[in-house]
N, C-alpha and C positions, 0 to 999 in steps of 0.2 A: 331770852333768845340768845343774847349774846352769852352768857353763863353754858347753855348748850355748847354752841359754837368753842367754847373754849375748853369743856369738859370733850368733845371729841376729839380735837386738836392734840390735847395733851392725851390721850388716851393713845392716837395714830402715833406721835413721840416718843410715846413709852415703849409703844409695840416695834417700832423701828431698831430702840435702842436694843429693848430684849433677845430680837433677833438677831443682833449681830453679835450677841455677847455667845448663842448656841452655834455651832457647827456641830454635823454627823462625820465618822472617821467611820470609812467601807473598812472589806475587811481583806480588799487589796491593794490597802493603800496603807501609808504612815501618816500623820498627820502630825505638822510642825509647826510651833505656835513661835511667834516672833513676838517678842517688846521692844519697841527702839530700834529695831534691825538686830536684834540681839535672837539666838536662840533662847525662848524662856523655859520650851517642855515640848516631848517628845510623845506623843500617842502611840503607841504600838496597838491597841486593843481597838478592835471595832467596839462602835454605838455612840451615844449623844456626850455631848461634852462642852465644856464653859469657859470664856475667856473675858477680858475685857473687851468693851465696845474700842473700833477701832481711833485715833491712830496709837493709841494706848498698846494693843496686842493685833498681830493679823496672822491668820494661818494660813499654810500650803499643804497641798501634799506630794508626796512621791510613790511610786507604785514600788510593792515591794514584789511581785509576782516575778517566777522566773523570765528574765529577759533571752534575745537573742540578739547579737551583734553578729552581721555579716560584712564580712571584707568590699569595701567597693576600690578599694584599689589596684589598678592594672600595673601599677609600677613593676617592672621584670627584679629576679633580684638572684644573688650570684652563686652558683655551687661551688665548689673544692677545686674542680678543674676549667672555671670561670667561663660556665655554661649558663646564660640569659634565662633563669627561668620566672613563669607567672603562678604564683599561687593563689588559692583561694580558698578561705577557711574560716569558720564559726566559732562563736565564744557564746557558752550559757554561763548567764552571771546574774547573781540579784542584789538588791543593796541590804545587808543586813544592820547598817549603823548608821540613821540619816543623820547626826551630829559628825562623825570623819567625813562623811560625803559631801554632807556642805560645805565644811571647812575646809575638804584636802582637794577636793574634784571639784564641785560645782552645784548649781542652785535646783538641776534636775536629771533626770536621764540622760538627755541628750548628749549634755558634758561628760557624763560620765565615759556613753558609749566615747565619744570622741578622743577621751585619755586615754580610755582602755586599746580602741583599733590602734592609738600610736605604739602604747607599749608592746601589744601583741605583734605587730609589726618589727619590729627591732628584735623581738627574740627567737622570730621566723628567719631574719636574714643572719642573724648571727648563729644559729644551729645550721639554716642550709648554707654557711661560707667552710661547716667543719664537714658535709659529706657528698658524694659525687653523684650524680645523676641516676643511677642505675641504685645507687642505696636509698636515693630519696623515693623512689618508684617505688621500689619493691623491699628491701634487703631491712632498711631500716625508717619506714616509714611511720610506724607506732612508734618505734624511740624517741622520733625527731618530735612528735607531738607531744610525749609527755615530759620531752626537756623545754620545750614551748610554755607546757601548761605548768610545770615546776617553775622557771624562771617569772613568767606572768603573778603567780600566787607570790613570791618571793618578791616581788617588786611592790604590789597592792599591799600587801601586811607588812611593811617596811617599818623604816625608824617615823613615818606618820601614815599610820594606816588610813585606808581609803574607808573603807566601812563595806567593802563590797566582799561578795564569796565569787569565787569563778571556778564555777561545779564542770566543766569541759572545753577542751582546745579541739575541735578538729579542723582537719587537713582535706578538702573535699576534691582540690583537682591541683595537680601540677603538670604546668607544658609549657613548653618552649614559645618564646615570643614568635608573633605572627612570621613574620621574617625567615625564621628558622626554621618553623612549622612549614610555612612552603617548600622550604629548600630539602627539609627530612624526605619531606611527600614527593618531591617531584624525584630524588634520588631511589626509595622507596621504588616505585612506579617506575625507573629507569631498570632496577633491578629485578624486576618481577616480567618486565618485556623481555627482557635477560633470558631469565630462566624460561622463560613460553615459550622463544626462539630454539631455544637448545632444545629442550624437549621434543618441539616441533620439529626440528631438525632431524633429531636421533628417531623420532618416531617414522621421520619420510625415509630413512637412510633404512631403517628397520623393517620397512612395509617392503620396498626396492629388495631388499635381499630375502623375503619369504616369497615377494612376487618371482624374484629369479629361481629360485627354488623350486617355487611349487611350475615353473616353466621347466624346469630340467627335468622334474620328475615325470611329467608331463609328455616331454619329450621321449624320455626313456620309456615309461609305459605304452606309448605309439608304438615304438617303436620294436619294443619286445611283442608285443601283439601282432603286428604287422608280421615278424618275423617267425609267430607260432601258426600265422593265419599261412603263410608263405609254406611251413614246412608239413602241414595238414594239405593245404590244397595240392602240393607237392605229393605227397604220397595217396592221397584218394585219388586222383590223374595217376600217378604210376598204378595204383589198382584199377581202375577203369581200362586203361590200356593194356594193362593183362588180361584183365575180365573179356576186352574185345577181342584181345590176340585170341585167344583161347576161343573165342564162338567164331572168330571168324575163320581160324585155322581149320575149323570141320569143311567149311562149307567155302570154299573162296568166292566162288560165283555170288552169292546170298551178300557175304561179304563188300566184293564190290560195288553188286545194285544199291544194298545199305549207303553205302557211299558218297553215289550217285544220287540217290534220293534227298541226302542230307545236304548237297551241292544244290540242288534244285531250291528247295527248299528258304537258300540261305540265298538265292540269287535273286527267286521271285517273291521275296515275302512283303512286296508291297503293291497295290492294284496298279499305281500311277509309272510302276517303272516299265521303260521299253529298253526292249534290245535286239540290235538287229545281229541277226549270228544265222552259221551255217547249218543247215540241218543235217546234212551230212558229215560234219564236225563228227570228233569223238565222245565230244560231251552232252550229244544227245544218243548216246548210244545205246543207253538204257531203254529208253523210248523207241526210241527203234526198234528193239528186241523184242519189247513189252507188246508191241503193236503186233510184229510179225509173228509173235507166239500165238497175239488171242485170233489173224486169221487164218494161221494152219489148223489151229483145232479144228475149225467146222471141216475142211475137205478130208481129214481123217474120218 
């Protein structure tokens, strides 16, 4: 029993020890075998693979996939004509040599990215110290990036290279400290009330003189109307008044009853008016005549 007991014992032992002597290396990873704190061997290659049990040999690894490192720093930093600006920009980078990277940067990525934002940092403030605001914007913006990404590559492959690649520098936003940024915008926005005013101005001062305009014309059309209306009903009245002269010149008696009738006519054209007046007056004289005609006929 005890013979058992000791045959699994050492069997569990042996199986503990076996397994720490196998590690598997993915095949996005490196895989870096230490003895002694010493680099012993370097895996590039996926699949299974053999070491000493530890403290003899222990392994790590490092991811060799492309990375990305983004800027978390707000720090403002200075153009040509010593304008506050904030940038914000990316770096893809991988490690292709985990023997410089441990030894020149650090024991994993982290370090890495950490040395790398410094470097890239210092070759961002030192290209935007050589151009001005408006080159950084527009004029010479890819330039500044690949004198970034020239200086970065030139600093990592130095007299002790890093073991890393940095396949891109870009540049994603440049603006003005919050500060400035207000004061751009509130000037901005001073200048655009500006121009609305003016506009609006020129537009009211513009409306006001086609309003007066289009009144004069206005006026003028009245009034030329008025005056063809004037010199029409002027001449139909002078024709009417010949036409009359003319019929009434045959017949003057006819003439005057017309007259008289027309008077009448113009005196009582409403039920409700009263008037008291002489009958014997002139101006019923027509009536008088009309009466004393219709009673002579019968005694004729």
């Amino acid at each position: 029993m005890h013979k058992i007991g000791f045959y699994i014992s050492s069997a569990l032992v042996a199986l503990a020890i076996f397994s720490s002597t196998v590690f598997v290396v993915d095949q996005r990873q490196f895989g870096v075998v230490y003895a002694l704190g010493q680099i012993k061997d370097v895996i590039t290659q996926p699949g299974l693979n053999f070491k000493l049990p530890p403290p003899f040999q222990n392994v790590t690894y490092i991811d060799k996939r492309l990375l990305t490192l983004d800027n978390a720093d707000t720090e403002p930093m200075l153009t040509a004509e010593k304008q506050r600006m904030v940038i914000d920009w990316f770096v893809r980078w991988r490690i292709t040599d985990p023997s410089n990277f441990i030894r020149h940067v650090g024991l994993d990525e982290q370090a890495g990215a950490v040395q790398l934002s410094r470097v890239v940092r210092n070759a961002f403030q030192e290209e935007i110290n050589k151009v001005t605001v408006k080159e950084l914007l527009a004029q010479k913006r890819e330039a500044v990036m690949q004198s970034v990404k020239a200086e970065v590559i030139k600093k990592v492959q130095g007299a002790k290279p890093w073991g890393i690649e940095v396949v891109d520098v870009r540049m994603t936003r440049a603006d003005y400290v919050d500060t400035i940024t207000e004061s751009v915008y509130r000037r901005m926005e001073a200048e655009r009330k500006r121009v609305a005013n003016e506009l609006r101005s020129t537009g009211a001062a513009e409306g006001e003189k086609i309003r007066a305009d289009a009144d004069r014309q206005r006026e003028v059309t009245i009034a030329n109307a008025y005056r063809e209306a004037q010199k029409i009903k002027g001449e139909g009245d002078a024709q009417a008044a010949k036409l009359f002269g003319d019929a009434f010149g045959r017949d003057p008696q006819f003439a005057q009853f017309y007259r008289s009738l027309e008077a009448y006519k113009s005196t009582f054209n409403k039920k409700s008016d009263v008037m008291v007046v002489d009958p014997s007056s002139e101006f019923f004289k027509a009536m008088r005549g009309s009466g004393a005609s219709s009673s002579a006929a019968p005694k004729k």
